[in-house]
C-alpha positions as CSV (number, residue, x, y, z in Angstrom):
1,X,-109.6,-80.8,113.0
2,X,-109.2,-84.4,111.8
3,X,-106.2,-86.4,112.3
4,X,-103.1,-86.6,109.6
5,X,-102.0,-90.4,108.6
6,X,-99.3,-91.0,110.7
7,X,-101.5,-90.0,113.7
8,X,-102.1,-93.9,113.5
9,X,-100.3,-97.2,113.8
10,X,-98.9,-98.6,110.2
11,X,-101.6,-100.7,108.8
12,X,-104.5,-99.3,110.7
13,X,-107.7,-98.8,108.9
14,X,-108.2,-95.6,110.0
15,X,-105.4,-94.4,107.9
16,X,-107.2,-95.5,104.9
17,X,-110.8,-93.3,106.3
18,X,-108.5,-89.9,106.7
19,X,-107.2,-90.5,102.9
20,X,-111.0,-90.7,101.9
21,X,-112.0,-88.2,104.1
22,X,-109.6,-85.8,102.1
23,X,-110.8,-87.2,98.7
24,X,-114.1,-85.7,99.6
25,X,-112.4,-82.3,101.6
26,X,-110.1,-81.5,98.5
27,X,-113.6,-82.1,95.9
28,X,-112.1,-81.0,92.7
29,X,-108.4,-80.7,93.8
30,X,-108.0,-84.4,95.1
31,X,-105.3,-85.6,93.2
32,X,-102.6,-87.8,94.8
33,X,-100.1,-84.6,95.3
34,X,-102.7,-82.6,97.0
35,X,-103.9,-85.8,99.5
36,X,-100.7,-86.3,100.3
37,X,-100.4,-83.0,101.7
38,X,-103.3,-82.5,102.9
39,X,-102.9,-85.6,105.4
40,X,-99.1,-85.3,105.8
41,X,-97.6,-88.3,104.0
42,X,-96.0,-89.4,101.0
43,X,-97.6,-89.5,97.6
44,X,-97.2,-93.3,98.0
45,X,-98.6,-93.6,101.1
46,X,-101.3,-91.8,99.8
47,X,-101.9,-93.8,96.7
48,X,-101.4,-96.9,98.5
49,X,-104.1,-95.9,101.5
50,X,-107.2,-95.2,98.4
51,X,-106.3,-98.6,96.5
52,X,-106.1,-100.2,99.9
53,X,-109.8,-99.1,101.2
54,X,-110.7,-100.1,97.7
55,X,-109.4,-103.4,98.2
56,X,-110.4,-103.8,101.7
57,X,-113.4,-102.1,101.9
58,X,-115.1,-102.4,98.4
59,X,-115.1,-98.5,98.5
60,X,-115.8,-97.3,94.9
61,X,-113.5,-94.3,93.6
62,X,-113.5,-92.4,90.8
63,X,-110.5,-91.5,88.5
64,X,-111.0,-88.8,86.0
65,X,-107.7,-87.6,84.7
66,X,-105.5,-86.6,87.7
67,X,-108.5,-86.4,90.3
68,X,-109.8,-88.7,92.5
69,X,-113.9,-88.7,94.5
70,X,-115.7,-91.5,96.6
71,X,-118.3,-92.9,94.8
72,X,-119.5,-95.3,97.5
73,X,-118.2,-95.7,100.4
74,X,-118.9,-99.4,100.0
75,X,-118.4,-101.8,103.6
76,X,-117.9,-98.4,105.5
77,X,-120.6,-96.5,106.9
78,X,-119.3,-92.7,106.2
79,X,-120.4,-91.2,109.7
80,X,-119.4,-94.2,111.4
81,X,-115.7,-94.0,110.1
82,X,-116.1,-90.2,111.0
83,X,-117.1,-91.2,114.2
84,X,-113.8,-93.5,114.2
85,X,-111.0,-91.3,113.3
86,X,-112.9,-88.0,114.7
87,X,-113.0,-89.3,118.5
88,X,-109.3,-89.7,118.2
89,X,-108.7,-86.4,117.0
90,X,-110.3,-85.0,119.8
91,X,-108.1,-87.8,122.0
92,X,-105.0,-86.4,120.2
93,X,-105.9,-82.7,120.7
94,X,-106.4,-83.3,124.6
95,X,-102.8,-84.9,124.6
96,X,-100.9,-81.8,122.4
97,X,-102.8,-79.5,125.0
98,X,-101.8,-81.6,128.0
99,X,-98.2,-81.8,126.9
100,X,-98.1,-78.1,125.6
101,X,-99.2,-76.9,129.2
102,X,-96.2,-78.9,131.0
């Protein structure tokens, strides 16, 4: 299971890679409404995190109509940023387990 948003510090990166990461999940259902929900933010935070990796990254999206998808994932290497935001999922899983079991 991947990490939602707010698993991570405001202004971290990684936010930005679990926004795309849902782009590519949701495939023909990636609209803002249904990223936002799917990562457990607002729409704006939503909107803001794909223009941001845009911006930041040189990521190339696609708009058609209401629907969002990764073209090229520009600067980022796509198993690397994975490889980012994955490693703390499994981090964060160990801590909900730990605390669960107290």
């Amino acid at each position: 299971m991947l990490p939602k948003y707010k698993d991570f510090p405001k202004s971290d990166a990684r936010r930005y890679m679990v926004a795309l990461f849902a782009l590519e999940r949701l495939k023909d259902r990636a609209t803002v409404h249904y990223v936002a929900q799917e990562i457990d933010c607002t729409r704006a935070e939503a909107q803001r995190a794909i223009e941001a990796a845009q911006v930041q990254f040189g990521v190339e999206i696609e708009k058609v109509g209401p629907v969002y998808r990764v073209v090229s994932w520009g600067a980022l290497k796509r198993t690397a940023a994975l490889g980012l935001i994955a490693a703390d999922a499994d981090a964060i899983s160990a801590l909900t387990v730990s605390f669960n079991g107290l």
